[in-house]
C-alpha positions in Angstrom: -29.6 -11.7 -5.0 -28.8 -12.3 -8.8 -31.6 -13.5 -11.1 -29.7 -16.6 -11.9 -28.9 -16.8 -8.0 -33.0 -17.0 -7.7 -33.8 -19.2 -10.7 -31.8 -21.4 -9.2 -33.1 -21.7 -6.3 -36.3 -21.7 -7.3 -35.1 -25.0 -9.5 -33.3 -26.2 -6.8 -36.8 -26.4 -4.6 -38.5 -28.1 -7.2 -35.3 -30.8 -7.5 -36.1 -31.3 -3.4 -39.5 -32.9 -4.6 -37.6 -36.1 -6.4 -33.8 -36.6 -5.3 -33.1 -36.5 -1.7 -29.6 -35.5 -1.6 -29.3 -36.5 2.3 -30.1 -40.2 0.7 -27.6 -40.3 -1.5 -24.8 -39.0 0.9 -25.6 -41.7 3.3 -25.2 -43.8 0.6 -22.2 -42.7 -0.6 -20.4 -43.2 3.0 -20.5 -40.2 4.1 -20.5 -39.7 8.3 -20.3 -38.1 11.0 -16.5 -36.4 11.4 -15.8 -36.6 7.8 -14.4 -34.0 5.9 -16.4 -32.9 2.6 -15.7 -31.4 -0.3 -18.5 -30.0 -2.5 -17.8 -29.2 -5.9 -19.3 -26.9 -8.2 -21.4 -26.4 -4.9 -23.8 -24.2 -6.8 -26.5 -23.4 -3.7 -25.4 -25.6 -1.6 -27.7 -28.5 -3.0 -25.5 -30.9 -1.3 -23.3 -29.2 0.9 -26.1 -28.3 3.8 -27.6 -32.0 3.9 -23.7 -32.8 4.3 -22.9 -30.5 7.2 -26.4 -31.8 9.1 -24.5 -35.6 8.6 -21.0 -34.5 8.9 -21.8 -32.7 12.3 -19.7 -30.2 14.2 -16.9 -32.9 15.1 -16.7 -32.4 10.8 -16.5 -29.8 7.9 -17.9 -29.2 4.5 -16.4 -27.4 1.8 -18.6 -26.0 -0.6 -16.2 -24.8 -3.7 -17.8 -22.9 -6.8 -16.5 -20.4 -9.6 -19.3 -18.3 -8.9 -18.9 -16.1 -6.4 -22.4 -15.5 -6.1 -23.0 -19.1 -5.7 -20.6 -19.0 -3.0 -21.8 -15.7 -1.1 -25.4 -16.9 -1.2 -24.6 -20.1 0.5 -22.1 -18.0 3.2 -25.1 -16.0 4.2 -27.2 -19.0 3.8 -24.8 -21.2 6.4 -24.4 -18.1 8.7 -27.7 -17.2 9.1 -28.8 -21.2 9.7 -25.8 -21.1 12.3 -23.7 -23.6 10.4 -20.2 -22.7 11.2 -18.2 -26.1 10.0 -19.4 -25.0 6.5 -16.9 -23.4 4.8 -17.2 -21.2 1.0 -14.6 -21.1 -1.2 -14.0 -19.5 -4.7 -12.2 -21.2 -7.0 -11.4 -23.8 -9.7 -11.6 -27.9 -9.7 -8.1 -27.4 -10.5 -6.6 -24.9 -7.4 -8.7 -25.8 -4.5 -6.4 -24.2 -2.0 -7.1 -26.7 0.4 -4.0 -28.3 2.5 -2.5 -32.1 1.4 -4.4 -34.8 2.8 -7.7 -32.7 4.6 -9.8 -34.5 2.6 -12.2 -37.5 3.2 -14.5 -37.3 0.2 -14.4 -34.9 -2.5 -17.9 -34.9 -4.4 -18.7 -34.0 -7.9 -22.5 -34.1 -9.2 -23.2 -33.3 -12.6 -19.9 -30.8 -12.5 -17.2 -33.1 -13.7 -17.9 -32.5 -17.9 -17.5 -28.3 -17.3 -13.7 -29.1 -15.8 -12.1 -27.9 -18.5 -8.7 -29.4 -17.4 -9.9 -33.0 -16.1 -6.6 -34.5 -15.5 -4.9 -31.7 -13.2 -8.5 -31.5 -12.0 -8.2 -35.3 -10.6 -4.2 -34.9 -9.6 -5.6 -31.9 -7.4 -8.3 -34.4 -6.1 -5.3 -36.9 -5.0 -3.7 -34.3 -3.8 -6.1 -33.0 -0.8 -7.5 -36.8 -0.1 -6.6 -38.4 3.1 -5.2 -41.6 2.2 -8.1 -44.4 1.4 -10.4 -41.1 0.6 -12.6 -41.0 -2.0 -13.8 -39.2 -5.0 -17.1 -39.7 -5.9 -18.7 -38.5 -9.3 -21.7 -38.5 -10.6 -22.5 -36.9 -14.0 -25.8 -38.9 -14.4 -25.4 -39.8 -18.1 -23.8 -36.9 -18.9 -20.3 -38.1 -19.5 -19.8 -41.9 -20.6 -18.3 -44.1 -17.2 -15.8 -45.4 -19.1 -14.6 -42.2 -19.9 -14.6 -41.3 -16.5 -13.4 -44.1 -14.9 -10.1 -44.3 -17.4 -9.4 -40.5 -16.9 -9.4 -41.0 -12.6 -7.5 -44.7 -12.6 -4.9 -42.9 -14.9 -4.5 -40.2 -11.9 -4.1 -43.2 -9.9 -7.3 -43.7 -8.0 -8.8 -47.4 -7.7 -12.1 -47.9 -9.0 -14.6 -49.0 -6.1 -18.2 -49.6 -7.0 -20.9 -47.6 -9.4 -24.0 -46.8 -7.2 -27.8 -45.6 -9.0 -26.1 -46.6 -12.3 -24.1 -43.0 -12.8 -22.4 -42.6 -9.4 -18.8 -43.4 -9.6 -17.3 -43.7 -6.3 -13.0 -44.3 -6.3 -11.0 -44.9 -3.4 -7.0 -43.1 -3.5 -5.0 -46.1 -2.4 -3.2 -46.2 1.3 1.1 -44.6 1.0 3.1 -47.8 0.8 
């Protein structure tokens, strides 16, 4: 393991202590079934509370640019027995995942490093199931109304703003 695999972990047990990221997914919508997409994964901050609410009938995506990120939570899922959690390497922008597999794709505190926001977003629309949603939160990091106007431009609807910072959209039903 890395030293910045183990600093952040170490972090990431300390984080535990005030935001309960199990919590926040329920509040978000997430459910049983659902198909999740984590990204910027990181250590899988988020994307082992989803699995647990996901269950088997679901699957979780846990997407990072760091391969080490994405190796530790592998081992991590394999050796906890978690087999609908699936690692992938990559970019916001080129998620390799199919058209429409998507119920929610989740961003928290990633969406500023996206260096390409907009094709970011277009990719988003792409792999959401219709009425899917895209939830970011970036906790003050970004302004919302600089987040908001670069997802409605993609052509997502704006739905609500949870916690003050959590922006959740909704990609409109085919007509």
């Amino acid at each position: 393991m890395s030293w910045k695999t183990m600093l952040i972990s170490f972090l990431e047990k300390l984080r535990k202590l005030s935001e309960k990221p199990e919590e926040r997914l329920h509040e978000i919508g997430l459910k049983e079934g659902m198909t999740f997409l984590d990204v910027g994964c990181t250590l899988g901050f988020y994307s082992f509370p989803a699995a647990a609410i996901v269950g088997n009938r679901g699957l979780v995506y846990a997407l990072d640019i760091n391969s080490d990120f994405t190796e530790y939570v592998s081992r991590k899922a394999k050796k906890k027995q978690v087999e609908h959690l699936k690692t992938t390497v990559g970019r916001a922008q080129d998620t390799g995942l199919s058209p429409g597999s998507v119920d929610m794709v989740f961003l928290h505190l990633v969406f500023h490093d996206i260096a390409d926001k907009p094709k970011a977003i277009k990719e988003f629309h792409r792999i959401l199931k219709d009425t899917g949603r895209l939830v970011i939160d970036e906790e003050n990091v970004m302004p919302l109304d600089t987040v908001q106007k670069l997802v409605e431009e993609a052509g997502f609807r704006f739905s609500q703003t949870m916690r003050k910072t959590i922006q959740i959209f909704e990609k409109p039903p085919m007509k």
